[in-house]
Structures are given as structure tokens and as C-alpha cells.
C-alpha positions as CSV (number, residue, x, y, z in Angstrom):
1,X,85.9,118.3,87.3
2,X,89.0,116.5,87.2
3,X,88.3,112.5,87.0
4,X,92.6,111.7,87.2
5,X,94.2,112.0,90.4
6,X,96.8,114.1,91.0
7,X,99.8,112.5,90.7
8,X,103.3,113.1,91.9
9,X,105.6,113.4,88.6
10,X,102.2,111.4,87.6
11,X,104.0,108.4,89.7
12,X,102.7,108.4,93.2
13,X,99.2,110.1,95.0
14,X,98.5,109.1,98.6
15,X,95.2,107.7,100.2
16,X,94.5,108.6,103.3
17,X,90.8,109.0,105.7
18,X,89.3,113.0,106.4
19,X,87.8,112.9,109.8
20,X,86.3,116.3,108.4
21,X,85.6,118.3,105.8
22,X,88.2,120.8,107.5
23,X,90.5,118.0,108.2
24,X,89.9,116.7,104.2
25,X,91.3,120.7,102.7
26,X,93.9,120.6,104.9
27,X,95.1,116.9,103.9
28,X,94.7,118.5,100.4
29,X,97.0,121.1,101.2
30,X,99.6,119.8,102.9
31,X,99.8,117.1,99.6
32,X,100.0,120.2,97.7
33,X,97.0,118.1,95.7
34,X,98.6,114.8,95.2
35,X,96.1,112.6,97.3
36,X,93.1,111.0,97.0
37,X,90.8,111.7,100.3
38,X,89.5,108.3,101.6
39,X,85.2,108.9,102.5
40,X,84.1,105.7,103.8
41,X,80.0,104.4,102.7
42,X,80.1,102.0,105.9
43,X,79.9,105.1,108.0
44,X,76.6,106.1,106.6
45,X,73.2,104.9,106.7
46,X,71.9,105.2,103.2
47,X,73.1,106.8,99.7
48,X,71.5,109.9,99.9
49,X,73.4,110.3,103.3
50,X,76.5,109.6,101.8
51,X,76.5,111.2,98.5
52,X,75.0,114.7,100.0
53,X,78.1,114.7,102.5
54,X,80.9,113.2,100.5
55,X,79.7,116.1,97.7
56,X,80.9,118.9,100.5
57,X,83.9,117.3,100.6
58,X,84.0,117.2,96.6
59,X,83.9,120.7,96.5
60,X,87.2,121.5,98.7
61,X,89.5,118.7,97.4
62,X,88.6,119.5,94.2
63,X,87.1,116.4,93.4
64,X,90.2,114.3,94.8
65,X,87.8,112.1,96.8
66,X,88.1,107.9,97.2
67,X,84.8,106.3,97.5
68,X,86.2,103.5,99.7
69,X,84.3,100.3,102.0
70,X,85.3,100.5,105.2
71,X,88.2,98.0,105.9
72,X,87.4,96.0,102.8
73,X,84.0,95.3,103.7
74,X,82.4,93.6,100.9
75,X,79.0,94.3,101.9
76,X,79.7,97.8,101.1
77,X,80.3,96.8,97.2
78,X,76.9,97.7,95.6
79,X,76.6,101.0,97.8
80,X,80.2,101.7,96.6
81,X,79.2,101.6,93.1
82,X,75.5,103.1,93.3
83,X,77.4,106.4,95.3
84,X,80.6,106.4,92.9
85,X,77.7,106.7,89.9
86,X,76.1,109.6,90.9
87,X,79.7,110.9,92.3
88,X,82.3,110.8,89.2
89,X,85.1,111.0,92.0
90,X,88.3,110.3,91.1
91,X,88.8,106.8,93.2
92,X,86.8,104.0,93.9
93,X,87.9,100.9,96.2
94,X,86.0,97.6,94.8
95,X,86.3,94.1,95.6
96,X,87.2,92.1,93.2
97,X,84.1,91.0,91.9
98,X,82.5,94.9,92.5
99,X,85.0,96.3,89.9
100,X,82.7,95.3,86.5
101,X,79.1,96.8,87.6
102,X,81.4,99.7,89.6
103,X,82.2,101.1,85.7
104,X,79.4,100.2,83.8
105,X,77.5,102.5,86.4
106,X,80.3,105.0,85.9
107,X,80.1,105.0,82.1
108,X,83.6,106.2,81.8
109,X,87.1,104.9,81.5
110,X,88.9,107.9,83.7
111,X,88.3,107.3,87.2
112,X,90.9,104.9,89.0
113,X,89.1,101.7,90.3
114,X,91.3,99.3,92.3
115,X,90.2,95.8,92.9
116,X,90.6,94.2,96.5
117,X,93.2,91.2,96.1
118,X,94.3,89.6,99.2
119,X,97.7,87.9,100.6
120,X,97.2,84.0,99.4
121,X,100.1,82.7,101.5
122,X,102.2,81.6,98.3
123,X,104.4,84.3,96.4
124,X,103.1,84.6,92.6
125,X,99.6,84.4,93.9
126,X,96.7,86.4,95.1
127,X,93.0,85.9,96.9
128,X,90.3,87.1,94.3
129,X,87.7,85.8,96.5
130,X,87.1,88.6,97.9
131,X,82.9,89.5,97.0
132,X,80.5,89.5,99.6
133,X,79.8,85.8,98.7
134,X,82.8,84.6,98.0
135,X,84.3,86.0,100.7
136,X,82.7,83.5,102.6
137,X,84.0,80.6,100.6
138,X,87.5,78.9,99.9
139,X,90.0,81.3,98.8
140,X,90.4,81.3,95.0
141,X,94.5,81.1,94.6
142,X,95.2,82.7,90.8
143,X,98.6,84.1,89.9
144,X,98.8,87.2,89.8
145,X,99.2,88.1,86.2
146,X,95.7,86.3,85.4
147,X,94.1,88.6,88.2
148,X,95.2,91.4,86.3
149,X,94.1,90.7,83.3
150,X,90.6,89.3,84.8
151,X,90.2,93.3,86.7
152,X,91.2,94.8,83.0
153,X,88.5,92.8,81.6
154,X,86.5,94.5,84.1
155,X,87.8,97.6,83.4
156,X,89.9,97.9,86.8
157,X,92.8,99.7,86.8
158,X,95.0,98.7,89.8
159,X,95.5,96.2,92.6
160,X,94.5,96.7,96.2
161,X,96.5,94.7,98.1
162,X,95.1,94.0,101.4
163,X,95.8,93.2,104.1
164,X,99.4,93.9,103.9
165,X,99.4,93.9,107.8
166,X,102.8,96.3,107.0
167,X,105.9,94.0,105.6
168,X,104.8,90.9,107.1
169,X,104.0,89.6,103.8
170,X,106.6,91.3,101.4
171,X,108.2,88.6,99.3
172,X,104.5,88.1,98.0
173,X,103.9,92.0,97.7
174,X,107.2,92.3,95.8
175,X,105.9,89.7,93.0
176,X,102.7,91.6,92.4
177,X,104.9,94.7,91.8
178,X,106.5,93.1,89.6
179,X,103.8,91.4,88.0
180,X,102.0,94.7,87.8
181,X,105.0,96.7,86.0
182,X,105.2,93.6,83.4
183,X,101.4,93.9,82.8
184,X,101.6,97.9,82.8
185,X,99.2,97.8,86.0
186,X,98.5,100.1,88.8
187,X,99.3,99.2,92.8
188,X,97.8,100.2,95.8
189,X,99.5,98.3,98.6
190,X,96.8,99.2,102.0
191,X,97.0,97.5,105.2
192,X,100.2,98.2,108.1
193,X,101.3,101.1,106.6
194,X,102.6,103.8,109.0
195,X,105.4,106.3,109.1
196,X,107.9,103.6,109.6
197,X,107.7,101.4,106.7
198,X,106.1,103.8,104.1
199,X,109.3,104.7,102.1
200,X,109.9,100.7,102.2
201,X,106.8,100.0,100.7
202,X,106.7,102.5,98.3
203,X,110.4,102.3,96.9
204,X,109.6,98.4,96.4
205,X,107.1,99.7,94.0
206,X,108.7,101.9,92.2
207,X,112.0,100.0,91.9
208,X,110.0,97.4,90.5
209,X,108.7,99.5,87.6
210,X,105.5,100.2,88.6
211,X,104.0,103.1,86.6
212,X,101.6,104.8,89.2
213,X,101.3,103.9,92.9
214,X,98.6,104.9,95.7
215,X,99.4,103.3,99.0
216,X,96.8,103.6,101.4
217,X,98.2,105.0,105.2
218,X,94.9,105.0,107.4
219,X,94.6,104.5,111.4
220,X,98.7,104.6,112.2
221,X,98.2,108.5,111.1
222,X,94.7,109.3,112.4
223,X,94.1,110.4,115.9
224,X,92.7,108.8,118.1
225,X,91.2,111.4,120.3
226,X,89.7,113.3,117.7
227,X,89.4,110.9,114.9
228,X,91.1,113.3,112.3
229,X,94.2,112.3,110.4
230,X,97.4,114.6,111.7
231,X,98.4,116.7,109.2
232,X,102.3,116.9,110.0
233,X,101.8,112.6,109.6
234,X,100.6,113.7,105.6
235,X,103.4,116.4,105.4
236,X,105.4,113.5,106.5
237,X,104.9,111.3,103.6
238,X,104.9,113.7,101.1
239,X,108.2,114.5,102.1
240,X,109.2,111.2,101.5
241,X,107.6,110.7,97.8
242,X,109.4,114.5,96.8
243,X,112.8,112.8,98.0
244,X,112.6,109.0,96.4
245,X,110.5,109.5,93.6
246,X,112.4,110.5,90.4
């Protein structure tokens, strides 16, 4: 079992939710493998729910599964990391604080775990507050190369950077790329991202330097009368990373 995503020219893998386990093969397919299938813990009622289910969908994706909280709940963290344990997939969405205990229970260095950093409002800074207590407190402003070196401490290996809210905050998103190429990090920008923007988004990373990049496109490509994701939305995107990615 495979604890790397699949990588395009091991530069870019795609996130998005599986309404189904139908819906999850056929995301797989149409990203010829290079996607990470988002499985959500807030949408279950305990861990042996979730970890009996999201194994089903282990076993058609080819273990390309990302344990994730459900809109960056923070409450989710510890359920995150007790399911990700018994799981090995090959994503994990933490908060910030989340990302340490998240691999120690893993007990291996492989599977990609982002930590949530949010928007702070000043360009060269990011929100690390962003644990189920802390969450609740004053923002903690840090620039962004010392949250990078604080999630490596911890074993993290990207940023989540969320909420985008699309481009509304871009001259900030474009200095974490950058900080994150300089500092040989990972980026997952999440939050706005549709159809329209996605190639903007994505070639800001890469021109930057980033080295590997999984931007998170939920809800704009889901729909919304039968809660799967469309599958010409994902055939979509791919298109895009095959044409823009070198």
C-alpha cells in the first residue's frame, strides 16, 4: 500500500470530496491516479464508523484517500489522527496544533500531513491559531517561514491555506508560495477554488517554485442534487495540470 500520493510529474495531485465509493473510483479514474480522495470524520459518528467505511473506499483508490475535518473543524483533530493511525492513508488534513500527535500515532514519515494556517490579513504572515482552543483565542500572527519550520518540527509536511475564499487574498497567498519554495515546503491552497480560478491558483504556485502542490476544489464541483463531485469538473482540472505543469 502506497503511503506517497500520486503526483503529476511528482509536482501536482488534486483533492477533492467522493460523495461515494462509486463516485471516489471514478474521481480516481478520470485523474488517471493523481488525486487524493477527500473522506470527511465530521460526517461520522464514531471511529469505528469511519474507519470501516473510508477502508472501502481504500480499496478502490488504491489507498489515495485524505482523512480530512470537515471545513477545518478543529474539533475533528484528535478523531483525525486516532482514524489516520489505524488508516496509513496517504493524506491527512490537521490543524496546526493536530500535526505533532497526528504522526507520532502514525509512526511514519511518508504520509503527507498539511497543517491548517489561515489568512492573517498582513502579507508575510499566517494564523497558526488554528486548534480547537486556540481557535477560540486571538489569532497568533507568525511569518510565515517560522510556521514552516514550527509544522517541520512537527513533522508536517505542507501548508493548508485556508480560507482562501478564491483570490480574495492572493498577495498574502503569493508570499507563502514563496516562502514555501525557499523553505523546500509543500502547499495546499483550499478554500474558493472552482473552475474559474484553478489554473490561477495553481500556476502562482508553481511559478513560485513550489516543489509539490495539492489544491483542494470541494463544493464549486460537487453537485448539489446528488451530493457527488461531477466527474467532467475533475477531468476538467486535470486537463489543466497536463497543459501548465512542466
Amino acid at each position: 500500500m502506497d503511503l506517497k500520493p500520486n503526483y503529476y510529474k511528482n509536482k501536482v495531485a488534486i483533492n477533492v470530496l467522493a460523495g461515494s465509493i462509486k463516485n471516489s473510483e471514478e474521481i480516481y479514474q478520470a485523474a488517471e491516479g493523481h488525486v487524493v480522495v477527500g473522506l470527511l470524520t465530521k460526517n461520522y459518528a464514531s471511529d469505528d464508523l469511519a474507519i470501516n467505511d473510508m477502508k472501502e473506499y481504500q480499496s478502490v483508490v488504491n489507498n489515495a484517500i485524505s482523512v480530512g475535518l470537515g471545513a477545518g473543524d478543529p474539533n475533528q483533530s484528535a478523531m483525525v489522527s486516532r482514524v489516520s493511525k489505524v488508516l496509513q492513508p496517504q493524506h491527512i488534513n490537521q490543524v496546526f496544533t493536530g500535526v505533532g500527535n497526528c504522526r507520532a500515532l502514525l509512526g511514519e514519515d511518508d504520509t503527507v500531513i498539511n497543517g491548517l494556517v489561515s489568512p492573517s490579513g498582513k502579507v508575510g504572515f499566517v494564523n497558526i491559531a488554528t486548534g480547537p482552543l486556540s481557535s477560540q483565542k486571538t489569532a497568533t500572527k507568525v511569518p510565515v517561514e517560522t510556521a514552516i519550520a514550527l509544522l517541520k518540527d512537527m513533522g508536517g509536511t505542507s501548508f493548508k491555506f485556508f480560507p482562501m475564499n478564491g483570490l480574495d487574498c492572493v498577495e498574502e497567498y503569493k508570499a507563502v508560495a514563496t516562502a514555501c519554495a525557499e523553505n523546500d515546503f509543500d502547499l495546499e491552497p483550499t478554500g474558493g477554488i472552482n473552475l474559474d480560478n484553478f489554473e490561477q491558483i495553481l500556476q502562482i504556485a508553481l511559478s513560485a517554485g513550489v516543489k509539490r502542490v495539492i489544491p483542494h476544489i470541494y463544493s464549486s464541483i460537487i453537485d448539489k442534487n446528488t451530493g457527488l463531485t461531477n466527474i467532467k469538473d475533475v477531468q476538467e482540472l486535470y486537463s489543466v495540470i497536463k497543459r501548465i505543469v512542466k
